[in-house]
N, C-alpha and C positions, 0 to 999 in steps of 0.2 A: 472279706472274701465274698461275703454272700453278697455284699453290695453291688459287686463288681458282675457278680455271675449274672444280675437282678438288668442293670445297664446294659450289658452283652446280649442279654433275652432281646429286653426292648428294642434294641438296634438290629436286631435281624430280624426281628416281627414288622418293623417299619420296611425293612428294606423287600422282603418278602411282599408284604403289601402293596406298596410302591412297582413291584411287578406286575403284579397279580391287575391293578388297576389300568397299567396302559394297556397289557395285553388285553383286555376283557375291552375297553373302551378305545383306544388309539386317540389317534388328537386329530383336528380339525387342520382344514387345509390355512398356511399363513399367508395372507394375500400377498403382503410386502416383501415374505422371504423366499415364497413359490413361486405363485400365481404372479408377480409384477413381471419379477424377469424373462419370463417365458415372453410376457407380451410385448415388451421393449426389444426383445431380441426377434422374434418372427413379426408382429402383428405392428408394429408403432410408424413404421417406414411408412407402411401406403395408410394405418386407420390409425393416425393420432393429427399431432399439432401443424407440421407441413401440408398432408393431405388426409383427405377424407374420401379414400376410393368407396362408390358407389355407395355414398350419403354414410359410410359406416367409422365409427371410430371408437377406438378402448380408451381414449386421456379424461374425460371424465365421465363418472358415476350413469347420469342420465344418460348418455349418450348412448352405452353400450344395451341399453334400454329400449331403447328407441327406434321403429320400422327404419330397415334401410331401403336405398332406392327399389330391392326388388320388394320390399312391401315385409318382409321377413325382420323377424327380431333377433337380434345378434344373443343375445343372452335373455334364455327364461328362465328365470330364478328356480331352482327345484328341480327343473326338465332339462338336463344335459343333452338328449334324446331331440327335446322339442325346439336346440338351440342354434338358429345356423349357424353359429362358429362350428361348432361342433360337425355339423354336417358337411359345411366345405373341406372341414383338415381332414375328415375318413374319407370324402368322395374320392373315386379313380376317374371321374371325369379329368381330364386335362384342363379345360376353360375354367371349371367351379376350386377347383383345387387348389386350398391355402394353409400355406402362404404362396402365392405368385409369384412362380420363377425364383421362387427361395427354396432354403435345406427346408426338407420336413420334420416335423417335430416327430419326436422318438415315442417310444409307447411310455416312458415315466411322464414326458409333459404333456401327454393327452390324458395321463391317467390324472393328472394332477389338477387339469381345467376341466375334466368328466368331477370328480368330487367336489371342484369349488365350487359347479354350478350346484350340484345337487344339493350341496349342504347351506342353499340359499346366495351364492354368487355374494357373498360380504363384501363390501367396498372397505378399504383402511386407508385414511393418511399415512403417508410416509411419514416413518420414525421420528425423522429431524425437523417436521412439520407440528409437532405436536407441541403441546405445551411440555417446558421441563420439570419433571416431579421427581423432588429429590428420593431415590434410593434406598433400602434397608442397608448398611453395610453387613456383608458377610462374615460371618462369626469363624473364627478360628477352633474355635472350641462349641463342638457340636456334639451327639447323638454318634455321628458316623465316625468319628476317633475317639468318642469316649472322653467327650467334654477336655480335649486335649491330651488325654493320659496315655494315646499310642505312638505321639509324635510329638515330644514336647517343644525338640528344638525348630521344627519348624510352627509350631503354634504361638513360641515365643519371637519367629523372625518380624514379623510388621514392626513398624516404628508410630505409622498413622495409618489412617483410613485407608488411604492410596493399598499401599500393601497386602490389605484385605481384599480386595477387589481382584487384583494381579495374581497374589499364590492360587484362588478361585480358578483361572483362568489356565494357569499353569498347572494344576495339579488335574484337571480336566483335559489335558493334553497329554498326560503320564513325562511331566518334565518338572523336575524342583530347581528350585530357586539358588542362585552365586554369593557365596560368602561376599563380607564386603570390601571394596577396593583397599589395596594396602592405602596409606595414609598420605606418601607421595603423589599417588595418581588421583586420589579424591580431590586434593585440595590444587590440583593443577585441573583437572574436568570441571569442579564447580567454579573456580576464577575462569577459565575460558569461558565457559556458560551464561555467567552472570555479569562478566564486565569485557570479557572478548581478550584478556591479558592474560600470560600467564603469569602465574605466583612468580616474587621473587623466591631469592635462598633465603632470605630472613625469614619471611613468609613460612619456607617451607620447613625449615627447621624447627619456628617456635608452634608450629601445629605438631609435627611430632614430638617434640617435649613436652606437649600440653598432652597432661594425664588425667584430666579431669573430662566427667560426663559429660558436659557441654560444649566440650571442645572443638566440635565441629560446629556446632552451633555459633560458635563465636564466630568463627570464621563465616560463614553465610552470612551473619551479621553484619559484620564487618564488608563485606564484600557488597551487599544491597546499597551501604550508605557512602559507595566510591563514588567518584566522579563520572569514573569509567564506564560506571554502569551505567546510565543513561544512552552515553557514547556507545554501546554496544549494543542497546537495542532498538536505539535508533536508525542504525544500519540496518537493522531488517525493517523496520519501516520505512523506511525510503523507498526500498522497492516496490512495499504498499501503495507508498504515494506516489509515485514516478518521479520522483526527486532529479532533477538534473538542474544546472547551471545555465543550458542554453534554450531556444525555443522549439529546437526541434525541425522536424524536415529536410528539406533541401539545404538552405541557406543556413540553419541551424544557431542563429545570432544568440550572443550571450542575453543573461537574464540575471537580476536580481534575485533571489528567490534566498539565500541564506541564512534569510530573518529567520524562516519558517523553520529550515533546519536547525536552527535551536531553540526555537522554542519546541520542537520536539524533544530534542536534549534533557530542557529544566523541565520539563511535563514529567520525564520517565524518572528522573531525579527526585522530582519533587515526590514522586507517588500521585500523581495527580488520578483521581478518581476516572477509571475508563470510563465511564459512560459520559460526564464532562469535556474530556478530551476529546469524543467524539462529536459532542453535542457543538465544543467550539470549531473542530474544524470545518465541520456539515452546515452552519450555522453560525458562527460569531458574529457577523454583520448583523445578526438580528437580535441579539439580546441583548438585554436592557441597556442602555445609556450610562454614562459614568460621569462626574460633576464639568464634566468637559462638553456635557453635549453630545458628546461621541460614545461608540461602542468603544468598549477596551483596547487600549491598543492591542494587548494580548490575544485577545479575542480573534481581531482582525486581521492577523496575522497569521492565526490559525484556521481562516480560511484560504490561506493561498495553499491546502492541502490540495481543491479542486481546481485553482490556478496552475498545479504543474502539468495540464492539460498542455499538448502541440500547439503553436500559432504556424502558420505557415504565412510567410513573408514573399513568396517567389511573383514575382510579377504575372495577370492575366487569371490567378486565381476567384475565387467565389467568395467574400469573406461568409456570406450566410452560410454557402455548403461547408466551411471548416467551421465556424461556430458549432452548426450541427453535430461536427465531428465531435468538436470537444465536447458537447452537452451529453450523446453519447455513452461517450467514457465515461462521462461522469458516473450518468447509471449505470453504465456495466459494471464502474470499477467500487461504488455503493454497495453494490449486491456481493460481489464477490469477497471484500473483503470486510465486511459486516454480517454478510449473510448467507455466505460460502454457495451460492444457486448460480449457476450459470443463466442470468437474464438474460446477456448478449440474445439467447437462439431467440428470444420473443421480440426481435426488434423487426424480423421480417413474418412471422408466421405465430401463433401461438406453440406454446413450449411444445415437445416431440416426444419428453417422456412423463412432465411433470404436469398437473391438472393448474397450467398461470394463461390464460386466455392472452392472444395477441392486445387487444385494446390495453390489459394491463401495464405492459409496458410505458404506454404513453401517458397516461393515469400519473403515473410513477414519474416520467420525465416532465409532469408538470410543473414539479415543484420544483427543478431546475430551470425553467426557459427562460425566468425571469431574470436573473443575473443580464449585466451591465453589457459584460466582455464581448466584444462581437470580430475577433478574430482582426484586429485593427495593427499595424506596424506596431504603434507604441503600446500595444497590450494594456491599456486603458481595462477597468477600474485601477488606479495603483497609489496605496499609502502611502503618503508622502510622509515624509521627516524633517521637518525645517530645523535647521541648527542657525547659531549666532544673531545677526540682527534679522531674518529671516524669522526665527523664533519669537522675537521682540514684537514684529508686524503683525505676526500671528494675533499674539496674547491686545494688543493696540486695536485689531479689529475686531474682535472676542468684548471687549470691554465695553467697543463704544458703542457695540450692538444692543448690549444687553442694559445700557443705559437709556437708549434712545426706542429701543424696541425689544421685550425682550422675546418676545411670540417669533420672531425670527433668528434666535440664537442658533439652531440646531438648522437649519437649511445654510445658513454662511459658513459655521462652524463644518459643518459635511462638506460643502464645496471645497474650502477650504485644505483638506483633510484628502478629497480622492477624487475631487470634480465631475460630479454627479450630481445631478443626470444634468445630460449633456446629449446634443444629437451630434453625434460624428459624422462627418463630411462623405462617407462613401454611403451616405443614405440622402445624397441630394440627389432629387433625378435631374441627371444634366441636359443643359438644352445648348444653344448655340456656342463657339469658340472654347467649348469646355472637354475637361481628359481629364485623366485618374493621375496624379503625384503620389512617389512615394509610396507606390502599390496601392495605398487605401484611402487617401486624398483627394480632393477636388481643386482642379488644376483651372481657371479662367481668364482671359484675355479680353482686352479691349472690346465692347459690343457684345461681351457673351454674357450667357443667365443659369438659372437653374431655378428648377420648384424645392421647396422643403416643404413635403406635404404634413397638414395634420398637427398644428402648431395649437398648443393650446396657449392664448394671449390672455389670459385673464390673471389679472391682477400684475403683469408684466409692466415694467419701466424702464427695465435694460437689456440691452444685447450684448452679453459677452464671448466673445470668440479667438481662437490662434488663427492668425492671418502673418504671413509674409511674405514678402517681394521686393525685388527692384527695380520696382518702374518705379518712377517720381510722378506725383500729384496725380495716384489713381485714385479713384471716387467709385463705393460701394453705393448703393444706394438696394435700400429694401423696400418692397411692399406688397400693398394688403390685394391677396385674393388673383390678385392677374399683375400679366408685367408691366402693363401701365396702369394699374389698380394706384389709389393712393401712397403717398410716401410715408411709411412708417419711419425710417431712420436714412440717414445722408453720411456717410463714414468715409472720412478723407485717411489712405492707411501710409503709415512710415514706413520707409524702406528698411526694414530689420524684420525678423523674428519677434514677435509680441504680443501680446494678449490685450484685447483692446475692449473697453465698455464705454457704449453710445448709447444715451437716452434712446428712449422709442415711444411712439407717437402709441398714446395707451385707447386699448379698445377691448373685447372681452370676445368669446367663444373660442373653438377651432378653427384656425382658416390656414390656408395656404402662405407660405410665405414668399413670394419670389425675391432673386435678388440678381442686380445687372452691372454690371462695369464699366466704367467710363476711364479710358486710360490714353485719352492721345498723344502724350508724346512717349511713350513706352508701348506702344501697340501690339509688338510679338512678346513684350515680359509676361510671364506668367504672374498671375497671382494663388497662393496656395491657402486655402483652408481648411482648418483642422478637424474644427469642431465649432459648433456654436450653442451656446447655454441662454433661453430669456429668463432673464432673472427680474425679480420684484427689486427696486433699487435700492440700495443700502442705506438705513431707517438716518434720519436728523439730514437732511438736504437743508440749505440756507447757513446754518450752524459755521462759525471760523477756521475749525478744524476737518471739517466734510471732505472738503478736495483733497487734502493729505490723506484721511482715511482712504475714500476711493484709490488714490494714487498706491497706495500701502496695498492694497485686495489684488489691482492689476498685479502691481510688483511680484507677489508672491505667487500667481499666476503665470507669470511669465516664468518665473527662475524654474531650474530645472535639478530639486531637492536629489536627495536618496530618495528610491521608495521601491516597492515590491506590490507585483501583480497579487491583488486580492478578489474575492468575491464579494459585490455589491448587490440589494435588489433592487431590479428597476419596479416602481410602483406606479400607480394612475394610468397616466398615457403613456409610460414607458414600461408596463405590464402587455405581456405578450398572450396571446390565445394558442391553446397548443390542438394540434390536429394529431390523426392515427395518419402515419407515414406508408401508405399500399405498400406492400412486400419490402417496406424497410426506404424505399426512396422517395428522399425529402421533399422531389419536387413536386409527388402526387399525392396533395393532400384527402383525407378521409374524412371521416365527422369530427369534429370540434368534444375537446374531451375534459374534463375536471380534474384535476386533481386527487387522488385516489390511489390509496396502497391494494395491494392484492385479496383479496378473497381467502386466497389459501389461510393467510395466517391472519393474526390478531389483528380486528378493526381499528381504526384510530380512535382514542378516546375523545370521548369527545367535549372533554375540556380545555384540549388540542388546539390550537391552534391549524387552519389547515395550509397551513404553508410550512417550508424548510425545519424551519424551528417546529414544528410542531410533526414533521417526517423526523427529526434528528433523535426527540424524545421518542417516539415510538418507536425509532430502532432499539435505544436501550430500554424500553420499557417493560418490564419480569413479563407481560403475557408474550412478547415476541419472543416465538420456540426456535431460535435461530441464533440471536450474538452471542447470547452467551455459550453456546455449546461450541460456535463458530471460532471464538476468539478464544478460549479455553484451548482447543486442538491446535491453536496456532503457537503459542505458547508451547505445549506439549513438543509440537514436531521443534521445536529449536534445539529443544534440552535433547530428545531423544533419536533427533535423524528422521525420525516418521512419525505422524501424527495418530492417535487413536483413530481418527479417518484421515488413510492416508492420503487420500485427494482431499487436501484441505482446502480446495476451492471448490469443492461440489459435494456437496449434502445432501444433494438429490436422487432419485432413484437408482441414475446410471454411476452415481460415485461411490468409491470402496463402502462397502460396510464397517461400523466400528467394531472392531477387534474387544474391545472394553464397553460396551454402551452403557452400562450400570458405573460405569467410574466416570466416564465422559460427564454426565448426566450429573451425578456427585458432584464434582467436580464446577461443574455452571452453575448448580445452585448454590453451591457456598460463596465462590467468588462474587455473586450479583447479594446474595441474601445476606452474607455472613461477613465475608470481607471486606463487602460495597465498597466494587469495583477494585480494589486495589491489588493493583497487578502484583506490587513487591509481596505482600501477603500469597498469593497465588503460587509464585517461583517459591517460595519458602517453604509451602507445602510440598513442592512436588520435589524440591533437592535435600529434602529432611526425610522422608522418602528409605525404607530400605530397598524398595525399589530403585531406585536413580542410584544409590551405593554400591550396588551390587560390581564387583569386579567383572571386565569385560572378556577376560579372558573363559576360553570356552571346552567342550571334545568331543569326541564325534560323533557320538550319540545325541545333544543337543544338537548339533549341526545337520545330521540325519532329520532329526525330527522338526526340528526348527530355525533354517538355514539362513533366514533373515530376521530374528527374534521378535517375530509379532507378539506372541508373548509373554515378553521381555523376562525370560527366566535367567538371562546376565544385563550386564551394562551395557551402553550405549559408549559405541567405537564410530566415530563419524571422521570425517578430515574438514578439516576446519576451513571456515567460511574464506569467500577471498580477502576480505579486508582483516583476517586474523590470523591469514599466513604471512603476511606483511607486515601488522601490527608486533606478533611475535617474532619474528626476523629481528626488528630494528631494539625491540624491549629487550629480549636475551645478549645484545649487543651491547646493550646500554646505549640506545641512540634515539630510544622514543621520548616526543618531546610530551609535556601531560596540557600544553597550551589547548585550550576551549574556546570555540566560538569564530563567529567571523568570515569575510568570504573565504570561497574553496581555496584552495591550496594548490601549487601546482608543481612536484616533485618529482623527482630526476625519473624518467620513462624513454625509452629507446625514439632514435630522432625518427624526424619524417614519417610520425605518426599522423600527423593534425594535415588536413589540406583543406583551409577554407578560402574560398577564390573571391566570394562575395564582401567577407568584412577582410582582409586578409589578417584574421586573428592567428595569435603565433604562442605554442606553449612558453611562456619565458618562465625557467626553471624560478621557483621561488627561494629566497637565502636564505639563511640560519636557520632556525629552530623548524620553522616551516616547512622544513626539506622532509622534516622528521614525522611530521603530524599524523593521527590516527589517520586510518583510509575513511572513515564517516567525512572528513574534511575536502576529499581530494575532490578539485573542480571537474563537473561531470559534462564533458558532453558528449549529447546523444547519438550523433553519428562517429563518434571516435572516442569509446569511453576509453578511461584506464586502463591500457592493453593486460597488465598481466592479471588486473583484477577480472577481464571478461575471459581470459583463459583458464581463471578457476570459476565457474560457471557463474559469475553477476551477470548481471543483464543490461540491454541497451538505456533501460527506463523510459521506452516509449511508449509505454503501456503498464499497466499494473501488473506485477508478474506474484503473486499466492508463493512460490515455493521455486527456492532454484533444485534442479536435477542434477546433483552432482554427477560429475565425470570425470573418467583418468585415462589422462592421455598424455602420449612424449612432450607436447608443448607443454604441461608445467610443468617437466621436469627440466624443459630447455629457458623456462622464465626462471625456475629457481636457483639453476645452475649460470645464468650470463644476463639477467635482466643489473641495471645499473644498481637498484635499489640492494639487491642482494648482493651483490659484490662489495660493496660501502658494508653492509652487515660482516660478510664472511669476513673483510681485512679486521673491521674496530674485535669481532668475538676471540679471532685468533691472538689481537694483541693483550687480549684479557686472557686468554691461555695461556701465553709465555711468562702471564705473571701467574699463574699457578702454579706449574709444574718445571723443575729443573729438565727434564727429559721429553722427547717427543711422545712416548709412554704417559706421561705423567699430564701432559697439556693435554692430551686428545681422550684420554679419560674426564678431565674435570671438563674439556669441552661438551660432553656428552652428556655429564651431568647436569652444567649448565641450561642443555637444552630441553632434557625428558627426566632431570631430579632421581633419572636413574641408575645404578651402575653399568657401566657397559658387560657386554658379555665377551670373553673371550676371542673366539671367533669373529667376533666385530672389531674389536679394537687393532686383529692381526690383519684385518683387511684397510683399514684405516692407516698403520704405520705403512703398511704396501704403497697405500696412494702419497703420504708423507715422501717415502725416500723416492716414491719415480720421481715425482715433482720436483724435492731437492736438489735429485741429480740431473735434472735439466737447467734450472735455478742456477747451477753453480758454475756450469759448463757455458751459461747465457742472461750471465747478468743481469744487461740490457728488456730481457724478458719478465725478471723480474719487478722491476722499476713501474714495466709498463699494467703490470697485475697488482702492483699496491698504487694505487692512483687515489686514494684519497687520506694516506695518512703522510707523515713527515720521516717515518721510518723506514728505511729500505732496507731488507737481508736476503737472503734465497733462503732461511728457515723461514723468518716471516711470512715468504710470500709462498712457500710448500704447506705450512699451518692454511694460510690464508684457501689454499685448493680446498684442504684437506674441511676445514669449518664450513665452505661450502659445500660439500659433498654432503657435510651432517646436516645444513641446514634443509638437505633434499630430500632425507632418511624418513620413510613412512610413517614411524612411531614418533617423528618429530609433526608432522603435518597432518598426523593424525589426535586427536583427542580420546584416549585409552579409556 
């Protein structure tokens, strides 16, 4: 007893005190949670990163510092009095009075920029700028209940850390925490969550019979090491990566790209270490070698992350102004979704709220320019895949390089592999009888030339190039420096498509290359070429076997393998200088710039390499105060509907505050420090979680006080993604197929969606199993995606899109009630109804179950037999109606096809499309 009295004292002498000390002393102004938004809101418009009216600006430190044009200092540290901010916001002058033509700030944020000055004007990095330092977790048992003895059961609710942080968070908002979900809606929330499927009934039944402590744990278990699960969060990264099937734009032509998509698949599968994952898609092209000579194939593959960049194919184009474009993206979409910062604003000005100077950005874009791809038709760099005797030729010229020379292993073996480097044909300048082919092509006739400036000829012996035409006995001829300069090479070309290597007359330095045509008796044929490579010629010349070799390297040159647009770096002479872009436009260049990440945050190490690969590690490197907090919240918002920062692409001053920053924070440091990288580790904490358990169900008092559960004092109620309204459609039907991999898919969608006039591509419905496949599969393109998937809010993927905004609206309820896909569901679930229940009663109960593992509620099931008999009694009255409403099974009845309304109606039901 006295113990207790002894504890009681203590605790209100602290708390007493704890008064006693703010009132007597108060706290200091907080730049970042005061003083920032005041000035991003009035002051950042005319005196930050866009403009600097009259010489003045707040975006960084010195600045604010520093005389403006009238000769006056905007802030003197101590002297709010002495500070002309200050004196413009109180003046009644009209002309001096700021903000300019803006609202005036109120007496709280004059009082607020009057104290920050005087208490020395503190300059603070933003939060999410800082380094991350992991956290004390919050103790449940404290001092202020009496080391848990006034609340036990909520002392005893946390499961992990997570939970400590949350009740914190909740009990500072006077709201407690949600018992946990019953056991049906757990283990149907964490399957959606973790694999995008719901549980079956076996499933769901041997988790409620499992009585043991870990029973949920199995199941998580179980669920991390599905197949599905890769398949499921891979769909969200697609959007990351702008994942599509086609190029994009106008003409919008297909594309290989579905390497990539699975090797995203085996990555999330495999648990492959996120910082890795990053490191190969930012970079695969440059890490180490493999006994091949070559980067991983895996690797290289993982770079066509930044090949799902736009090509625009339309004739009269720029291909440099869309290179641009895509280079771009690249940075933008870098930033965004590694580093949650909206870079985009620094591409024409320096940032507007964030202290990232304009020059930065192209710093940044430097370690992009160099890449290969120069907005070309055939999207050149692209991993080829040689299969059959093609493979044979491969490994034949691989051998007899490495016999005869092996210092040139790795320059054939790469040509070989992605033909590179290579000068593409829309970088000749043309001169007489010459035009663009094939949008990006050099097109030449009889008597006509071109320069290929800047040719470095040293140690050259061959000219190889794509050339085709049909004029008979035309004659290329090359040479050195001018058009009647010396003859470097004489090239008599075949009327076909083909890759042709011509000795050349060997000389050393850079020079110009001209090249001219002689074609008289085909004088209006065009001659088209592609590309042209000088290569060193292929080691063991004289040898018996030499000309078959050569003849072997053309061959596989000319054929036209599989392969998938990848990122290559161009090095040497095919290393680019990057310039600062004036106000963001390409074609006015500035000063010439290095390579170089931002100031703001952690310097590159500098045992760094300072190219890609050496940007790729210092994104995930523990002093960057950004991926890890970045990709922690992205994670977060999947499981939860909303991210601890709920602009999970902006981490910067004007993006949400974190709701949790002490759990965020937590959180980034385990998964980099403790889990190294591994995302499954990550989701295991956060769905183990008594937080993520908690029943979603809510009343009015929480809703009053917390109408959108920031939070999170219940569960998380989301409706589920587009590709898992679909996916669970066809799985609760039994019609999902578990087939992995391979190109897209293309499965029954409402006609005369597709209108391509350029290739005239045509959706052809794909058969069997295929009809069925997850939506990660379904072939995407950009101007006509998946109609009913962009109805539940997917996106085009012409851009990186951070977060879809869900939306409810009649059109899905008009996709889930009459798109094809769902009608195929609604007929196959109702025929598994009929085999449940002898009665209409009986079937549209276990239908229900079927869908939400739950029992129906009265009142539902009486509105559900409603829709049963109208339907039957039209059904019976109209046969013929019937027939034409079961169209994909072999059964006809008017119950069938009244079920078959009726299971479409459930498939439309909130609690079904929603995730409880």
């Amino acid at each position: 007893m006295m113990n207790r009295i002894l504890i009681g004292s203590v605790a209100l002498a602290l708390l007493l005190f704890s008064f006693t000390w703010s009132g007597l002393f108060g706290s200091k102004v907080d730049y970042n949670a005061e003083v920032k938004p005041i000035l991003n809101k009035h002051c950042m418009g005319c005196h930050g990163g866009v403009k600097k009216a009259g010489d003045v600006s707040f975006l960084f430190e010195h600045e604010m510092l520093e005389p403006g044009k009238s000769g006056k200092i905007p802030v003197v540290r101590g002297d709010a009095d002495a500070s002309e901010m200050i004196r413009r916001i109180l003046t009644d002058d009209p002309d001096e009075k700021m903000p300019k033509n803006g609202t005036p700030l109120n007496d709280d944020e004059v009082d607020i920029l009057k104290k920050w000055i005087n208490e020395g004007a503190e300059w603070e990095t933003h939060w999410s700028y800082k380094r991350i330092e992991k956290p004390d977790v919050p103790s449940t048992k404290n001092v202020w209940n009496l080391f848990g003895l006034l609340n036990q059961q909520e002392s005893n609710w946390p499961k992990n850390e997570i939970d400590h942080f949350v009740l914190q968070k909740v009990k500072e908002n006077d709201l407690s925490v949600s018992p946990e979900a019953d056991k049906a809606t757990l283990i149907r929330r964490v399957s959606l969550d973790l694999t995008g499927l719901p549980p079956t009934e076996k499933e769901v039944e041997a988790f409620q019979n499992d009585q043991s402590e870990n029973a949920y744990e199995k199941v998580v278990d179980r669920l991390l090491k599905s197949p599905a699960y890769g398949e499921k969060w891979t769909s969200m990264w697609m959007d990351l990566a702008r994942y599509a099937d086609t190029k994009g734009y106008e003409s919008d032509g297909g594309r290989s790209m579905w390497r990539y998509r699975d090797y995203v698949v085996k990555s999330f599968n495999d648990d492959k270490p996120f910082d890795q994952f990053t490191i190969e898609q930012l970079a695969g092209d440059l890490l180490p070698k493999g006994k091949d000579h070559f980067p991983k194939e895996e690797n290289m593959i993982a770079t066509g992350y930044h090949r799902n960049t736009m090509t625009n194919n339309e004739g009269g184009t720029d291909d440099e102004e869309f290179r641009n474009a895509a280079l771009i993206d690249r940075v933008n979409t870098t930033w965004e979704v590694w580093q949650g910062t909206t870079f985009a604003c620094i591409q024409c000005h320096s940032h507007p709220y964030d202290p990232i100077p304009h020059e930065d950005y192209f710093k940044y874009m430097a370690y992009f320019n160099n890449t290969r791809d120069e907005d070309v038709w055939d999207e050149w760099p692209k991993l080829r895949f040689y299969k059959g005797e093609d493979s044979a030729r491969v490994e034949r010229v691989k051998a007899w390089t490495l016999q005869n020379n092996p210092k040139q292993i790795e320059e054939v073996t790469q040509f070989m592999k992605v033909m590179e480097p290579k000068i593409n044909a829309h970088n000749f300048i043309k001169g007489d009888q010459s035009t663009v082919l094939l949008i990006s092509y050099y097109g030449v006739k009889d008597k006509g030339n071109a320069r290929i400036p800047g040719v470095n000829l040293s140690g050259v012996g061959n000219v190889v190039m794509n050339i085709s035409t049909r004029a008979e006995n035309a004659v290329l001829t090359l040479h050195l420096d001018k058009l009647d300069g010396p003859v470097l090479s004489q090239i008599k070309i075949p009327v076909r498509d083909t890759v042709l290597i011509a000795p050349i007359v060997k000389t050393s330095g850079k020079h110009d290359v001209y090249l001219s045509l002689d074609s008289p008796k085909a004088p209006e044929e065009w001659v088209r070429i592609t590309w042209m490579s000088f290569q060193k010629e292929l080691p063991g010349a004289g040898k018996p076997e030499y000309e078959q070799i050569v003849a072997d390297y053309a061959t596989l040159l000319t054929h036209s393998p599989e392969s998938m647009p990848v990122v290559w770096e161009g090095k040497d002479d095919f290393a680019r200088k990057t310039n600062v872009f004036i106000r963001g436009n390409w074609m006015v260049k500035g000063a010439e710039v290095k390579p170089g990440v931002p100031q703001l945050l952690a310097p590159m190490p500098k045992d760094y390499t300072n190219d890609r690969l050496g940007l790729a590690k210092w994104i995930v490197n523990r002093e960057n105060a950004l991926t890890g907090r970045v990709i922690v919240n992205r994670f977060w918002e999947q499981l939860f509907g909303k991210g601890i920062v709920e602009t999970v692409e902006d981490f910067g001053s004007q993006g949400s505050e974190p709701t949790h920053k002490e759990l965020l924070n937590w959180l980034a440091v385990k998964f980099i420090e403790e889990d190294q990288w591994s995302v499954k580790k990550l989701l295991k904490t956060i769905v183990m979680s008594a937080t993520y358990r908690q029943s979603s169900k809510t009343d009015k008092d929480k809703l009053e006080k917390d109408p959108y559960n920031i939070w999170i004092s219940r569960g998380p109620r989301v409706r589920l993604s587009a590709e898992q309204v679909r996916d669970q459609a066809l799985a609760c039907a039994g019609l999902i197929s578990k087939k992995m991999y391979g190109p897209g898919v293309m499965p029954a969608q409402p006609d005369k969606i597709w209108q391509s006039p350029y290739s005239g591509e045509k959706w052809t419905l794909s058969e069997g199993e295929d009809r069925y496949r997850r939506g990660v599969y379904t072939y995407w393109k950009r101007t006509a995606p998946y109609p009913s998937m962009v109805t539940f809010d997917a996106p085009s993927r012409e851009f990186c899109q951070s977060r879809r905004i869900l939306t409810n609206t009649p059109l899905q309820a008009l996709v889930t009630l009459n798109d094809p896909v769902y009608l195929e569901a609604a007929e196959k679930l109702a025929s598994n109804m009929q085999k449940r229940g002898k009665t209409p009663e009986q079937q549209l109960t276990e239908g229900y179950r079927m869908l939400t593992f739950q029992p129906i509620e009265k009142k539902n099931l009486n509105v559900l037999i409603k829709v049963y008999n109208e339907a039957l009694d039209v059904y019976r009255k109209k046969p013929m109606d019937a027939d034409s409403i079961l169209a994909y099974g072999s059964k006809k009845s008017a119950e069938l096809a009244a079920l078959t309304i009726s299971a479409n109606v459930m498939l439309n039901l909130d609690n079904v499309v929603t995730k409880e």
